[in-house]
N, C-alpha and C positions, 0 to 999 in steps of 0.2 A: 549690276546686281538687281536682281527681282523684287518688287513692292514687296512681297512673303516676306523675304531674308533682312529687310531693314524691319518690317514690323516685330519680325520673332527678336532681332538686335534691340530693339525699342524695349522690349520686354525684358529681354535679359538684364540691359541694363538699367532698366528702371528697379528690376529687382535685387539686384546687384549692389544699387546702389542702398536702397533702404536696407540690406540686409546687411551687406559688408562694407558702409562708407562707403564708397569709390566716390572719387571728384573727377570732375575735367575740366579742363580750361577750354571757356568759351570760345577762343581764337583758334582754338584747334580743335574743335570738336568733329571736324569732317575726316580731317586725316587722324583722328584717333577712333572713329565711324569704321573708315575703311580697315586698318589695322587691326581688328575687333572683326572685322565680315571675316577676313583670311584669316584669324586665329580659330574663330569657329568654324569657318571648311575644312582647316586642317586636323582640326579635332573631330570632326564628325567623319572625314574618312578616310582619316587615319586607322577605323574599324571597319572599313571597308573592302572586298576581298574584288577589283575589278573585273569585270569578265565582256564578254562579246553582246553576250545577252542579259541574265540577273547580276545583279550589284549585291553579293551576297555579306550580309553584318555578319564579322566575324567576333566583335562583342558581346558585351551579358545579353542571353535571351530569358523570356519570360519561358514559363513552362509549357505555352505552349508553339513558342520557335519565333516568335516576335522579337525581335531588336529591342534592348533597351536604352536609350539616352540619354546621358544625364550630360545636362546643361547645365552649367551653375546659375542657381540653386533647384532646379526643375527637373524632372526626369519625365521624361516623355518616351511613347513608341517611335523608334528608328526610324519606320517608311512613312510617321506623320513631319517628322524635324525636315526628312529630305522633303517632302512635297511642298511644306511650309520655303524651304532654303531655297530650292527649285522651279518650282510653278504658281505658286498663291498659296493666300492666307485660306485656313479652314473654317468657313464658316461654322457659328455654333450648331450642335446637333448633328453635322457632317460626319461623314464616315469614310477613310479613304479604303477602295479596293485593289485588290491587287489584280491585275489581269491575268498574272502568270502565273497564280494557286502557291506563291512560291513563300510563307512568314515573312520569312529573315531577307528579302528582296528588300531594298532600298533604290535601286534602279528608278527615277522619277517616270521617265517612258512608260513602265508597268506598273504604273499606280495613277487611278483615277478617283474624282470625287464623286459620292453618293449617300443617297441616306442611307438610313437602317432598312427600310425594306428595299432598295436593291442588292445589297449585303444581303439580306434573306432569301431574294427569287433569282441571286446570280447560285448562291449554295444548293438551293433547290433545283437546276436547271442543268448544274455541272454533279449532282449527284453525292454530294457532302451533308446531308441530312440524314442525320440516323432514324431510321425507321423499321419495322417491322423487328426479324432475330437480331439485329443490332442494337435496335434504341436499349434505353438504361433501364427501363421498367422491365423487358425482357430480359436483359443481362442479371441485371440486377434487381429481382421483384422484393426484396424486403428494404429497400427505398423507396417504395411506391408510397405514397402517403394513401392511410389511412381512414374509412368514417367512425372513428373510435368513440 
């Protein structure tokens, strides 16, 4: 198991436990560890639709086709739980991308770390910036704000 998937375990059940009681006994705290890793694989893709290439979340999506997760007590985005379960922890401010333009991809392979501004100059680069007759001000000019 990956340093990620025992730290996001660490969380859960630290949260789990302020939240809802849960104990464990100390003598068995590794095999009730491991027992706990495979409950939470099983649940995470158990929403998962396997393929050759994207791992598509066939789970709640946000409105915009992102994966929604919910952990107990926690809901996070899909293709951040897989990279957390998968590759490593997300450091703060990080942003994971997708390589393959794809939301609902959970696939860890198609997913890398980056700030916010590679997240902006990979959009800009692959041509997902609304600009000109698209952007919102064009579309939509009585949202433009105002010097009232």
């Amino acid at each position: 198991m990956s340093k990620s998937g025992t730290t996001l375990l660490k969380e859960l059940l630290h949260n789990g436990r302020k939240r809802y009681g849960i104990k464990f006994n100390v003598s068995n705290k590794l095999k009730t560890s491991l027992l706990l890793i495979e409950l939470l694989a099983y649940r995470f893709l158990r929403h998962v639709k396997l393929t050759t290439s994207c791992w598509e979340w066939i789970g709640s999506k946000d409105k915009y086709g992102y994966g929604k997760s919910v952990l107990i007590p926690l809901e996070w985005h899909a293709h951040r739980v897989s990279f957390r379960i998968f590759c490593a922890d997300i450091p703060k401010g990080m942003c994971i991308l997708h390589v393959c333009d794809n939301p609902s991809c959970v696939n860890p392979k198609h997913l890398k770390l980056g700030t916010h501004e590679d997240n902006w100059k990979d959009r800009i680069k692959k041509g997902r910036t609304a600009s000109g007759k698209s952007h919102g001000w064009y579309t939509k000019p009585e949202n433009m704000p105002r010097g009232e």
